[in-house]
C-alpha positions as CSV (number, residue, x, y, z in Angstrom):
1,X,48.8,100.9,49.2
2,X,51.3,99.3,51.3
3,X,54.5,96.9,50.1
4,X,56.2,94.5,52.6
5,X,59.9,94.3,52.4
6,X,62.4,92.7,54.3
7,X,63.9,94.1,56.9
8,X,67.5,95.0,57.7
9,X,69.0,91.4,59.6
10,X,66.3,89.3,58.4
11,X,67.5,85.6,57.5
12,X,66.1,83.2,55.3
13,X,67.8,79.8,54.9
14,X,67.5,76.8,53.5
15,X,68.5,72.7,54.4
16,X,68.0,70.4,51.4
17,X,68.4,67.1,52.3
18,X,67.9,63.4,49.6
19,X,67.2,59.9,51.2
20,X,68.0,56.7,49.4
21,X,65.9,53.4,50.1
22,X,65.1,54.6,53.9
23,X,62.7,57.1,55.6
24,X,64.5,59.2,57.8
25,X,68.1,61.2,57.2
26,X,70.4,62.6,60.3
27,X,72.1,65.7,59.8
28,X,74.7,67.0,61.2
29,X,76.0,70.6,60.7
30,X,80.0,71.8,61.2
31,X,78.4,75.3,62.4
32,X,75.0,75.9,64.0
33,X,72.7,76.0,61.5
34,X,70.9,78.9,62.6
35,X,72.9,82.5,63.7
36,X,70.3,82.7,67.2
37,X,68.4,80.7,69.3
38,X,65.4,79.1,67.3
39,X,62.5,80.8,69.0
40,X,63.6,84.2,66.5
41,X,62.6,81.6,63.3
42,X,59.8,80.0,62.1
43,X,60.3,77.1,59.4
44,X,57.9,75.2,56.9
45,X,58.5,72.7,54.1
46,X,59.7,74.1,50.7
47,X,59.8,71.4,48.7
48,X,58.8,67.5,49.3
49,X,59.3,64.6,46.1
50,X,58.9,61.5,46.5
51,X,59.2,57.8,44.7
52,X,57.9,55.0,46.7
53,X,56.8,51.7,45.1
54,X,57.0,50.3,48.9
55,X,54.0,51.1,50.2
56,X,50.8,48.6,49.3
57,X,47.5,50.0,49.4
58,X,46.8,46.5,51.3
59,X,47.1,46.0,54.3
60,X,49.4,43.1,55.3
61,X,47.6,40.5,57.9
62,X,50.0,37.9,59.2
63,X,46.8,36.1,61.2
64,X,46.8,32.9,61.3
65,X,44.5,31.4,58.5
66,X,44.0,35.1,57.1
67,X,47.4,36.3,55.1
68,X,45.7,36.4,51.9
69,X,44.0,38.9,50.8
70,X,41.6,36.6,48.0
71,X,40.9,33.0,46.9
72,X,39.5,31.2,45.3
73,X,38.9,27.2,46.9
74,X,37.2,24.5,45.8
75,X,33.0,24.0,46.5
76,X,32.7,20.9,48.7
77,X,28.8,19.5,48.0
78,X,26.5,19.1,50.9
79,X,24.4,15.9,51.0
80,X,24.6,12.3,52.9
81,X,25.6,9.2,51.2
82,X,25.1,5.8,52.9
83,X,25.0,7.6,56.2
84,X,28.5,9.3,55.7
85,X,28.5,12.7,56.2
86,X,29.9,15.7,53.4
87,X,27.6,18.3,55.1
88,X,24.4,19.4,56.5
89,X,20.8,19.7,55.0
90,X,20.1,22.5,56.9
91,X,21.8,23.8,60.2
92,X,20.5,21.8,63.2
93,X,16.6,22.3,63.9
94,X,16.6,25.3,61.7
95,X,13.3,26.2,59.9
96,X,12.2,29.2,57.5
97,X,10.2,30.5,60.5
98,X,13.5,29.8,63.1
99,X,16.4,30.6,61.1
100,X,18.8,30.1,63.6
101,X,17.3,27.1,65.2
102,X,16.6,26.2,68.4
103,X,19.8,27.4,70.7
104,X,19.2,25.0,73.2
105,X,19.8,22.2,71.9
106,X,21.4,23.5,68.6
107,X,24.3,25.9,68.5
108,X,26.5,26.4,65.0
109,X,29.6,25.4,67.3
110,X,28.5,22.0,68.0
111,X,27.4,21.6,64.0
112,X,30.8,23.1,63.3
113,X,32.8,20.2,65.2
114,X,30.2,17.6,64.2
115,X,29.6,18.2,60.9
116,X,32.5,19.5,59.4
117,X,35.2,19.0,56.4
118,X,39.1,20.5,57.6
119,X,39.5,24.2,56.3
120,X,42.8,22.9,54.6
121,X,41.1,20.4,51.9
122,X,39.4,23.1,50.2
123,X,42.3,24.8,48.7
124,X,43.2,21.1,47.3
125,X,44.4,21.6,43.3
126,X,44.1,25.7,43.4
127,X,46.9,25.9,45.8
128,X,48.0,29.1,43.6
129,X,44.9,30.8,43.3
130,X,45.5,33.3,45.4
131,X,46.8,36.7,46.0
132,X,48.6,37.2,49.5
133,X,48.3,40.3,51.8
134,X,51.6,41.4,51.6
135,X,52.3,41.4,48.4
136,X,52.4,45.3,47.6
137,X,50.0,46.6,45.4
138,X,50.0,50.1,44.2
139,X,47.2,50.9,42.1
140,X,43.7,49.4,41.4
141,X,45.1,48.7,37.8
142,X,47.9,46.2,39.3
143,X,45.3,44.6,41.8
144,X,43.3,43.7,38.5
145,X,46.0,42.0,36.5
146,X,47.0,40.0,39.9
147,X,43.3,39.0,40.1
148,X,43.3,38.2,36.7
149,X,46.8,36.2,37.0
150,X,44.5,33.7,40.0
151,X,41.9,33.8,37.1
152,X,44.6,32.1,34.5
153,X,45.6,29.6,37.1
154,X,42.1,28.7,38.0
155,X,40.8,28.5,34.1
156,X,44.0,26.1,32.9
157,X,43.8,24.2,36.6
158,X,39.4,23.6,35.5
159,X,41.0,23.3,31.3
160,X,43.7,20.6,31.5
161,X,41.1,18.3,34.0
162,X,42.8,19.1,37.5
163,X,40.1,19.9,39.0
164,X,39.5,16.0,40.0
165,X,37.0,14.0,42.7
166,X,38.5,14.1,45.7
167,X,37.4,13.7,49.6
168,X,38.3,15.7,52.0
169,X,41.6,15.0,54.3
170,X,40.9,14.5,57.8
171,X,37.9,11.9,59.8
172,X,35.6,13.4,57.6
173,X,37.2,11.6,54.5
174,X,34.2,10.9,52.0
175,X,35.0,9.9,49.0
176,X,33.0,12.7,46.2
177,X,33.2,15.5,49.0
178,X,34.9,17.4,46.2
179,X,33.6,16.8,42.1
180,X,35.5,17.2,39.4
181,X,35.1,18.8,36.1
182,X,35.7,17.0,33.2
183,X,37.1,19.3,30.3
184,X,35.6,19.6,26.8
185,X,36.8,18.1,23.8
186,X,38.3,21.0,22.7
187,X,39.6,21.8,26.0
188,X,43.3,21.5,27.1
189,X,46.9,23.0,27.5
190,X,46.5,24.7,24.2
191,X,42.8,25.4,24.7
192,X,42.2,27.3,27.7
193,X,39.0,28.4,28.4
194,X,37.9,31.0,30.4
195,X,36.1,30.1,33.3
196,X,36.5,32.7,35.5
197,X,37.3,36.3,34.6
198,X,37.3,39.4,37.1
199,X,36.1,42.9,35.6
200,X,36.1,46.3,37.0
201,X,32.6,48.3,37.2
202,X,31.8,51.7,36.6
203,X,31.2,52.2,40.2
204,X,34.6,50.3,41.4
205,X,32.6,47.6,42.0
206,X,34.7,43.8,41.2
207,X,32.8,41.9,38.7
208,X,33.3,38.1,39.0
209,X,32.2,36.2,35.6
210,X,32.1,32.7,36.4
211,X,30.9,29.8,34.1
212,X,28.6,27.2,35.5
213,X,31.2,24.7,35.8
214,X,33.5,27.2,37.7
215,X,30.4,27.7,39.9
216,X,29.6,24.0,40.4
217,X,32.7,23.2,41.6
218,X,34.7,26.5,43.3
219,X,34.1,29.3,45.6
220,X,36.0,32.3,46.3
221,X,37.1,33.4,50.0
222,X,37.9,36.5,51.6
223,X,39.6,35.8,54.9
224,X,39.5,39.4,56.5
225,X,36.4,41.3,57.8
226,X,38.4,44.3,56.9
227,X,38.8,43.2,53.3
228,X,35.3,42.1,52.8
229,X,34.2,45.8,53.8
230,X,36.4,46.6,50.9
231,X,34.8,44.0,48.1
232,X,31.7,43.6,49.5
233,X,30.8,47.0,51.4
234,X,29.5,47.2,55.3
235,X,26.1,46.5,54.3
236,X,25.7,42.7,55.5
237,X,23.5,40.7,53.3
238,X,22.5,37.1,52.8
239,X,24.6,36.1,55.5
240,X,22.2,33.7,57.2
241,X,21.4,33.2,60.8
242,X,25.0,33.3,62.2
243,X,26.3,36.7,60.9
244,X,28.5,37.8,63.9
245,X,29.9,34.3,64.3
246,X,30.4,33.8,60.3
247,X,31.3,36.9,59.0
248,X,31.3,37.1,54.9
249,X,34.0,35.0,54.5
250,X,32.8,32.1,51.2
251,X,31.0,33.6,48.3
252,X,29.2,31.1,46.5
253,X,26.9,30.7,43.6
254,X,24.2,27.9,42.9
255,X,24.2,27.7,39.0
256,X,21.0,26.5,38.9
257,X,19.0,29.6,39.6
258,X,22.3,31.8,39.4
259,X,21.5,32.6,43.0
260,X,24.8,34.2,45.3
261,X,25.2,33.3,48.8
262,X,27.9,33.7,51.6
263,X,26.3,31.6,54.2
264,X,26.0,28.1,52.8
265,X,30.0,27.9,53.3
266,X,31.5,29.1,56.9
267,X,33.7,28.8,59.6
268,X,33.6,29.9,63.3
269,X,36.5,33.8,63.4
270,X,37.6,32.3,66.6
271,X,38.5,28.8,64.9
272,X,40.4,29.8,62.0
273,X,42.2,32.1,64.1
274,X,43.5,29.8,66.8
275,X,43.0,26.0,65.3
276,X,46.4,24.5,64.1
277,X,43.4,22.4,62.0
278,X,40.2,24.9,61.4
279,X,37.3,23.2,60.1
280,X,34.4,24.3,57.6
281,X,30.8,23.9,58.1
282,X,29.1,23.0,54.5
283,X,24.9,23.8,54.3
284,X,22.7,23.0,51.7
285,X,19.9,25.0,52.4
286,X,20.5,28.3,54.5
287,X,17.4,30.5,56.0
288,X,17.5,33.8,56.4
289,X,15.5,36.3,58.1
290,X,12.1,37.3,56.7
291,X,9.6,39.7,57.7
292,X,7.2,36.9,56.9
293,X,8.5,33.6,57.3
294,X,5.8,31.9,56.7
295,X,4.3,33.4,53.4
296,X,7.9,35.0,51.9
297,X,11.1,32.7,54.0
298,X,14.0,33.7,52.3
299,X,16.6,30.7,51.9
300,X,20.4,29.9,50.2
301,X,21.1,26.4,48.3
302,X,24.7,25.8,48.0
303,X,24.1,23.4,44.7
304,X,20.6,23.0,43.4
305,X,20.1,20.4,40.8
306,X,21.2,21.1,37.0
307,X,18.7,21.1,34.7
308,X,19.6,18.1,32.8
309,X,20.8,14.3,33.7
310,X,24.6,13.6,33.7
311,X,26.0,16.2,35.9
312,X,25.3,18.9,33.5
313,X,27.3,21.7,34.8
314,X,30.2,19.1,36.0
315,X,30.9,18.0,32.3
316,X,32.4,20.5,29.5
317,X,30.6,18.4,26.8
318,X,27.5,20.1,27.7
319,X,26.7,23.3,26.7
320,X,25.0,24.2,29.9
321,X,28.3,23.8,31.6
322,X,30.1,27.1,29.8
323,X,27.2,29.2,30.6
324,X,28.3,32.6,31.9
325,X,26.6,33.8,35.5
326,X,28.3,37.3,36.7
327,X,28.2,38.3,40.0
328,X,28.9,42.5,41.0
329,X,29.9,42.5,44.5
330,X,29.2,45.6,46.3
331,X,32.0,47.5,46.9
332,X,33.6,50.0,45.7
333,X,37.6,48.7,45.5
334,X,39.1,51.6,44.9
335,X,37.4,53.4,47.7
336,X,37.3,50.3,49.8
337,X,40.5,49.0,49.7
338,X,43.3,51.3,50.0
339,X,44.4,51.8,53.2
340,X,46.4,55.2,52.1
341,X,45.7,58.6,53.3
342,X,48.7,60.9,53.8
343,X,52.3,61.3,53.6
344,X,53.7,63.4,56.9
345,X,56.9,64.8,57.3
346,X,58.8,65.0,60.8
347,X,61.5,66.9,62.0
348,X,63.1,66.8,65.2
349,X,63.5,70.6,65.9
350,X,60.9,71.8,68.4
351,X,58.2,73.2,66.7
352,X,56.1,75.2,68.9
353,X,52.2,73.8,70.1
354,X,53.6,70.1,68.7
355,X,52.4,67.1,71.1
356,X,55.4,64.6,71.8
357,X,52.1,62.0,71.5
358,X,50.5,61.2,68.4
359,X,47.8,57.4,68.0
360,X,48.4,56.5,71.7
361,X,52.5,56.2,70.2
362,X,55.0,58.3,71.3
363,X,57.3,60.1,68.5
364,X,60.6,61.9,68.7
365,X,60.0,64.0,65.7
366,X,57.4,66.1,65.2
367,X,55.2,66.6,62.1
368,X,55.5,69.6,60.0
369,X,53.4,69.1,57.1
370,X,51.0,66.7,55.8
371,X,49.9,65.9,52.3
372,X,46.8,63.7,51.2
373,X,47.6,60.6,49.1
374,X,46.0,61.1,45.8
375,X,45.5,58.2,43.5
376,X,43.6,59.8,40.2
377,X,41.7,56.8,38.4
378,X,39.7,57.7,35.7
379,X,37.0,55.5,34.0
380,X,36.2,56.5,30.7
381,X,32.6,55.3,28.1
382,X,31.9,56.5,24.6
383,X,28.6,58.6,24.3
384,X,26.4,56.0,24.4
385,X,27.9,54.5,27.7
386,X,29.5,51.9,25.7
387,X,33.3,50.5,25.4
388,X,34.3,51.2,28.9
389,X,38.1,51.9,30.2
390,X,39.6,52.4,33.5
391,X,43.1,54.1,33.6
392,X,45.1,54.7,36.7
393,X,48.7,56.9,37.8
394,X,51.4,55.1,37.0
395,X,53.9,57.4,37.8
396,X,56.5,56.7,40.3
397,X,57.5,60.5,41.4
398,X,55.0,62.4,43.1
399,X,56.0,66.5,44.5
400,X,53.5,66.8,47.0
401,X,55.1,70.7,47.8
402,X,56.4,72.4,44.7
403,X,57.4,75.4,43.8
404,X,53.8,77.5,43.4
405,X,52.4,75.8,46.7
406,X,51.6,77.5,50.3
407,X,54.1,76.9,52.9
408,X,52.7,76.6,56.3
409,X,54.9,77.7,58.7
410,X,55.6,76.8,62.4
411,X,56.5,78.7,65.2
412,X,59.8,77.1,67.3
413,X,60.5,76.9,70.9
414,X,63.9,78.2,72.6
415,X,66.7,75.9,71.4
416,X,70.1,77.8,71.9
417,X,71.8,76.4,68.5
418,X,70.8,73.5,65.9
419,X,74.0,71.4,65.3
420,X,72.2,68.2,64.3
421,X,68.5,67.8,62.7
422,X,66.4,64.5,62.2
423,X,64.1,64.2,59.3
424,X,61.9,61.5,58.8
425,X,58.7,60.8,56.5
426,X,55.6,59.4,57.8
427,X,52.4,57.5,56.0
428,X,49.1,58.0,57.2
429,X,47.0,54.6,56.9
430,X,43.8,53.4,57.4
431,X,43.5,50.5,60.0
432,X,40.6,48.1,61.0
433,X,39.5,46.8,64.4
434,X,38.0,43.5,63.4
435,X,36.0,43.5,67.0
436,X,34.4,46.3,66.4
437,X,34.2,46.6,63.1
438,X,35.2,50.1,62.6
439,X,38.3,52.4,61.0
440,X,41.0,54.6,62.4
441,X,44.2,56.1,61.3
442,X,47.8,55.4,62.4
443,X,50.9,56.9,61.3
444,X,53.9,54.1,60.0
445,X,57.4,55.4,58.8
446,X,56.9,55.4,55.1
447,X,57.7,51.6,53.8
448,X,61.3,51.6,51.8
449,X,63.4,49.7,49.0
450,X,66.0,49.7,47.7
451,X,65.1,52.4,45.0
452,X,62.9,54.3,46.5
453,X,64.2,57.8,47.2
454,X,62.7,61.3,48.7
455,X,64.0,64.7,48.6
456,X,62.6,67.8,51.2
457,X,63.7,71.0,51.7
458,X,63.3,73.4,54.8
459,X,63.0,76.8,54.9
460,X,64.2,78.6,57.6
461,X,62.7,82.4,57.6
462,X,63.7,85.0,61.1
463,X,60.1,86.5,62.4
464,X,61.9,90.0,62.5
């Protein structure tokens, strides 16, 4: 048996340090903080606590045309009228066995700027319906009561009859590009009903229950490719002929046959992210892929026809019209959406083996410890997989080093004194690359207000 002790002259010391509403603190010490040159210590990271309420699990776009991070819009319909257009058919030449049309003649840039409605009419009388990018968001339980906040708007908007006919705003102007919905009887102020509702599944999956009338007459966009991974997943389906061009960015649902589609509403990426006015391409009937085209085509309807005389689903006096379809998008939010990985600490003493360059970004501090960011959400069922609850952290402290945990600690290179010290804490994010369609990791300082606050302590321990 064999017992380690310390030896004679050893050192052991330690710097506590607090940081009020901003990431980094700057010491400075009256006496060198260490009795020899720093290459006779090693140091690691004793204790780390922090409250932050700064940092969104979102990730804030500032894009042109893109800053939120959901709405929902209203559903224009897609027919002709006296020769006036409101949309198209079918794209240009397009066929169940030629999906795409024919591309010399037909392209879904000329049908975007010769058939189109402006992108701006859409969001006419749900201007509110919507949940921006930057607003910060820190669990998946907050993210549902904002969705379900753009639900409330949307279901008083559709109760208290503002939803109205309307055409759209630009040379396109055609009087019925937009229906209205007519509330019920019993409808108003005092009478909400729900129209829309967003649910969590079992599998973090959003569930969006819609009635028919909600479905008649809105649709719900997702500007970002990044955040559609996020709702939808990276599997792309029912996207029609123009998926690289179109993206996923208009779910909508024909009530009819309670069909989902997000092809029959699009826009060009490279329009909506440089036009001052972006404009919306509106298709009745969409065709898809098929391995047999001719025997199985596979086709999208943006509105097929209700299953009654008098506008069915447009009028809350029919029954027809409060009808519930759900659609279960793909995704897995909580997995899909938050950008957060890590918290890192820096410090600017030299820490031995430590490269000055870290994500192609050159940092003055160097990073002594790294902690994954843990967000425990539990979904709970009885026994017989009934009564369902989701429950998430709410706490606003988290010790990522505490008392019982390892310390890993680093090696320094010659310094002859430490009279001054930098500390400074890091977050590890997610980030997309639109272009390519594919994730990496970048280090931020950690996002501060005015009450967030940190505490760290070093620990300064001689090799001899």
């Amino acid at each position: 048996m064999s017992t380690t002790v310390n030896k004679r002259g050893s050192e052991s010391k330690y710097v506590s340090l607090f940081a009020d509403s901003r990431p980094d603190v700057d010491v400075t010490f009256k006496d060198p903080l260490l009795s020899r040159p720093t290459s006779h210590y090693m140091v690691g990271v004793d204790n780390l606590t922090v409250s932050s309420q700064a940092l969104s699990m979102i990730e804030p776009i500032i894009t042109k045309n893109h800053t939120d991070l959901i709405r929902v819009v209203r559903k224009p319909i897609a027919d002709a009228a006296a020769g006036q257009h409101r949309g198209l058919a079918t794209y240009d030449n397009a066929t169940a066995a030629n999906p795409a049309g024919d591309p010399t003649t037909d392209t879904f840039e000329t049908n975007i700027l010769n058939h189109s409605i402006p992108w701006t009419s859409i969001r006419q009388d749900l201007t509110q319906a919507f949940i921006s990018s930057d607003t910060v968001i820190n669990n998946i339980g907050q993210l549902m009561e904002e969705l379900q906040t753009v639900a409330s708007i949307v279901n008083k908007a559709m109760s208290t009859g503002q939803i109205a006919t309307r055409g759209s705003t630009g040379a396109n102007n055609v009087a019925g590009t937009f229906h209205a919905y007519t509330p019920a009887a019993g409808e108003g102020a005092l009478a909400i009903r729900d129209h829309l509702q967003f649910r969590l599944g079992r599998a973090g999956q959003l569930l969006i229950e819609g009635t028919k009338a909600f479905w008649s007459v809105c649709a719900i966009e997702i500007p970002t490719t990044q955040n559609q991974f996020g709702f939808y997943t990276s599997k792309k389906e029912f996207v029609g002929p123009f998926e690289s061009t179109t993206g996923r960015r208009f779910l909508t649902v024909d009530p009819s046959d309670e069909t989902f589609s997000f092809s029959n509403m699009v826009v060009s990426r490279t329009n909506m992210a440089t036009s001052e006015t972006p404009q919306l391409l509106v298709v009745q009937t969409v065709f898809h892929d098929s391995a047999d085209p001719v025997n199985n085509p596979i086709s999208t309807v943006l509105q097929g026809a209700p299953p009654a005389v008098g506008n069915t689903f447009y009028s809350g006096a029919h029954a027809a019209s409060a009808e519930k379809v759900v659609v279960a998008l793909r995704g897995n939010i909580i997995h899909g959406l938050d950008r957060r990985v890590a918290v890192e600490l820096g410090t600017s003493l030299p820490i031995k083996n430590s490269p000055m360059i870290a994500h192609q970004k050159e940092f003055p501090d160097f990073v002594i410890g790294r902690w994954i960011w843990k967000t425990p959400n539990h979904y709970r069922v009885n026994d017989k997989g009934e009564q369902s609850t989701y429950g998430m952290e709410t706490s606003a402290v988290r010790e990522y080093q505490v008392a019982d945990s390892r310390v890993v600690f680093h090696e320094l290179m010659p310094q002859s004194k430490v009279q001054t010290l930098r500390i400074k804490i890091f977050a590890r994010v997610r980030t997309f690359d639109a272009a390519t369609e594919t994730y990496n990791v970048r280090s931020i300082e950690l996002p501060t207000d005015a009450t967030d606050w940190w505490h760290g302590r070093l620990h300064f321990v001689s090799k001899d």
